[in-house]
Residue, then its C-alpha position, 0 to 999 in steps of 0.5 A: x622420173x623413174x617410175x618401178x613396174x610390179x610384175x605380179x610382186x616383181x619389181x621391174x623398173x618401169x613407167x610410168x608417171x606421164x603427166x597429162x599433156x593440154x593439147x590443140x585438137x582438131x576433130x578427134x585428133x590431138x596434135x602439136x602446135x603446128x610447125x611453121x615449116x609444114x603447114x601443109x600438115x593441118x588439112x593432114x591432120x584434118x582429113x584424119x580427123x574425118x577419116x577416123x570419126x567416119x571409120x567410128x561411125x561405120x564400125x570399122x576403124x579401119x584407119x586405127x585398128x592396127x594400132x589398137x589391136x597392139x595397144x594393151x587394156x588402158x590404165x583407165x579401163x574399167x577395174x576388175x579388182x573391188x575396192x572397199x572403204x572401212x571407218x576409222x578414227x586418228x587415233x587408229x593411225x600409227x604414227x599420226x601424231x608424230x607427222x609434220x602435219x604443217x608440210x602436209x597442210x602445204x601441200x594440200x593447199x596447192x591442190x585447192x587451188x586447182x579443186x576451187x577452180x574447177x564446176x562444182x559438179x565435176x566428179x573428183x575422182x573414179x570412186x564416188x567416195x570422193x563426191x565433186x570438186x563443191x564437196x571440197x570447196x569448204x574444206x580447201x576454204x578452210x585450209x587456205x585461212x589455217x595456219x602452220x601451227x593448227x595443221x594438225x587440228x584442221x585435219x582432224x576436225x574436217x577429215x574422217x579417215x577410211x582405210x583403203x581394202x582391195x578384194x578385203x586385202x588391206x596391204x599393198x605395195x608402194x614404190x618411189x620415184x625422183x626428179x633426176x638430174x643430168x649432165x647435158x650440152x645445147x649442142x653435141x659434143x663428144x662428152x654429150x651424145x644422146x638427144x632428148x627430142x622435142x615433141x615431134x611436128x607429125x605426132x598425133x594423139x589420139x583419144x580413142x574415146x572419143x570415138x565410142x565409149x568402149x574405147x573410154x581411156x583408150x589412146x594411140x599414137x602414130x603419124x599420118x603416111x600416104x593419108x593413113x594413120x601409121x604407128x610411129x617409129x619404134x625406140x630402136x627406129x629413132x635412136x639409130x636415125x633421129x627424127x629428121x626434120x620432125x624434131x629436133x634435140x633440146x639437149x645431148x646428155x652423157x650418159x645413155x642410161x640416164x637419157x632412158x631413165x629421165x624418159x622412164x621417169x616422165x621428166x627432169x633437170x639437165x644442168x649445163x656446162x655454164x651451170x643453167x638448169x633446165x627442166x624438161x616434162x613429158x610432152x608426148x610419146x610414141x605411141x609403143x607399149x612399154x616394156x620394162x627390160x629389168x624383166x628381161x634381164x631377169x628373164x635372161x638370167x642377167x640379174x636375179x630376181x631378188x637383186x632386181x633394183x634400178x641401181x642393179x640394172x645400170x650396173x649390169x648395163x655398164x658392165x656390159x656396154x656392147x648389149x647395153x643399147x640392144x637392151x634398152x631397144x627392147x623397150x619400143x616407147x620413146x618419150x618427148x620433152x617441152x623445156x619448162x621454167x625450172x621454178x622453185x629448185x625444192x619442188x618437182x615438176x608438175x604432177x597430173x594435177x598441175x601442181x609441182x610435186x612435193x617431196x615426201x609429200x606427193x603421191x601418185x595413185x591409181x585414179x580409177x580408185x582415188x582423186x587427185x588433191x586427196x590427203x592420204x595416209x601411208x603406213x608403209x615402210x621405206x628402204x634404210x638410208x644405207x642398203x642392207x640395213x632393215x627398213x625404216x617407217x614410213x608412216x606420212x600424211x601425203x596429197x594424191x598429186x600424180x598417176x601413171x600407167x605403173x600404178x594399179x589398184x586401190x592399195x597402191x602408191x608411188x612416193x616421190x622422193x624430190x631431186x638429187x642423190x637420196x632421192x634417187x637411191x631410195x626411189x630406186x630400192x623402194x619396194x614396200x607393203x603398206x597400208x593406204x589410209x583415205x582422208x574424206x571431208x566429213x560430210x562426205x564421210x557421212x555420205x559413204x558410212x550413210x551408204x554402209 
């Protein structure tokens, strides 16, 4: 999905929107399901394993120190930015009355499915505000018995908004991302020449905080060379060479640009030439920091900053087709696909929470601030349907469904726009200042105001 970096207030096309992906974990590692052809790798990934945990235990970690001392802060360390919550009632909110609340309704009930499920005790979200997972066992009863008709009342009976300030600021950015989809072959053509590649069978992941606790949220990514845990093959690495017998390619898209993007974005369809659809999600990275190449092409004076949009970047790049693969090598991360049912074609892929996303509806946050399955209101604008013409309101009651390394700090979201055309176009012009309303069942809104 194509996901929009801010650098600063800088729009510079970029990740990311990486589900998280359930994994076999041996010791502290995570790897993929072992590959019948290597089993050799288990007692590998096992002596890693030890070796880590030993290297943990003795305060060297020597075993993943190179790799970690190229890693960046993780988007779950621990936020420097304050985020403050201030009371109010439905009646402040602009354009409440005007909303499908029975859309919003929907698509919260897919969250209580998850929340129910879940120990009463787990926390719901980074902020104490949102309580645990039994504080919204009673709203999400009460959701799934409300009909359509009553979505409105059902909210304001059981919900009490709380706008949302960073640092006392109370407007933030919200870009956009989609579902894209691509043209694609089961086997290379000369129409079809960029892979999209499987997981790979030496990919290990590793959760660094389980390790120490100073590492919490921490991850690296690597393969296991002469007994030790190497970084793995950079993006210029593996679009020159492939990976072997490693992975192999799910499916070969016509367009390079696309294939970056879908990689961008997290996951997408691929239609066949019989007219199949496929869905391919995340499963899995290489571990290299992201590096969003619509900087550099500012940074180049390729593009200017004003005009930076994802639809000025693929412009430049097939005005130039001869740099466009040393451009896209610029960024190191590389991305794995698993091939998933497509389901039902009006709703995207499963978001972080586990649930498909609903378009307009869903909304990706930062979870060090917000809990995933949370209504939230968003008073924003949104890019016109026709480029150049003023922005359009965008004032909706979404559910918090998804996050990403891309999306920081309390007053920030990223709207998925669902599949197709409209959606890419204004997910890629999608840039706006807003404000980010919270919605808290009432009795933990009484906790936060008893707090106050």
């Amino acid at each position: 999905m194509v996901r929009q970096v801010w650098y600063g207030k800088l729009r510079t096309f970029g990740p990311l929107h990486e589900t998280p992906v359930p994994m076999t974990r041996i010791g502290s590692l995570s790897q993929p399901q072992p590959n019948k052809r290597q089993p050799a790798w288990r007692a590998m990934f096992a002596r890693v394993a030890i070796m880590a945990a030993a290297a943990s235990l003795l305060g060297a970690c020597d075993l993943i120190k190179p790799i970690l001392d190229a890693r960046k802060a993780a988007p779950n360390a621990e936020p420097k930015v304050q985020m403050t919550l201030h009371r109010l009632a439905f009646k402040d909110l602009g354009g409440w009355t005007s909303d499908n609340h029975a859309a919003a309704l929907a698509s919260f009930k897919t969250s209580c499915v998850v929340i129910t499920g879940r120990d009463k005790t787990r926390a719901m979200g980074g902020n104490k505000a949102y309580g645990t997972a039994g504080d919204w066992r009673a709203v999400c009863a009460k959701a799934v018995a409300t009909p359509p008709a009553k979505a409105r009342a059902f909210f304001e009976t059981n919900f009490t908004p709380f706008e949302t300030r960073a640092d006392g600021e109370t407007k933030g950015i919200f870009t956009g991302y989609y579902e894209p989809e691509l043209s694609g072959s089961r086997h290379r053509t000369e129409k079809h020449k960029t892979p999209l590649y499987a997981r790979p069978n030496d990919l290990i992941m590793v959760d660094l905080g389980e390790f120490r606790d100073t590492l919490k949220g921490e991850r690296i990514s690597g393969r296991v060379i002469d007994g030790k845990l190497k970084p793995y093959a950079k993006r210029e690495e593996i679009v020159a060479k492939g990976l072997g017998a490693a992975s192999n390619p799910i499916v070969y898209i016509d367009d390079a640009f696309e294939a970056f993007s879908i990689q961008i974005q997290g996951s997408g369809r691929v239609r066949l030439a019989d007219g199949t659809l496929l869905r391919l999600n995340y499963d899995g990275q290489n571990g290299h920091a992201y590096v969003a190449i619509g900087r550099k092409l500012i940074d180049r004076g390729a593009i200017k900053r004003e005009n930076l949009s994802m639809q000025s970047i693929k412009a430049w790049l097939t005005a130039n087709p001869k740099q466009a693969d040393a451009v896209m090598n610029l960024n190191p991360s590389y991305v794995f696909f698993k091939e998933d049912p497509i389901g039902d074609p009006a709703m995207g892929a499963p978001g972080a929470m586990t649930v498909p996303l609903s378009p307009e509806r869903s909304l990706a946050i930062d979870l060090r601030f917000h809990a995933l399955g949370a209504p939230l209101w968003v008073d924003a604008t949104r890019p016109a349907d026709k480029e150049g013409e003023d922005p359009y309101v965008f004032q909706h009651l979404l559910i918090a469904h998804d996050t990403g390394g891309a999306i920081r700090g309390p007053v920030r979201g990223d709207v998925y726009w669902g599949a197709g055309a409209r959606a890419a176009e204004l997910a890629g012009r999608m840039a706006n200042r807003g404000r980010l309303i919270v919605l808290l069942p009432k009795p933990l809104a009484g906790r936060v105001a008893a707090a106050k």
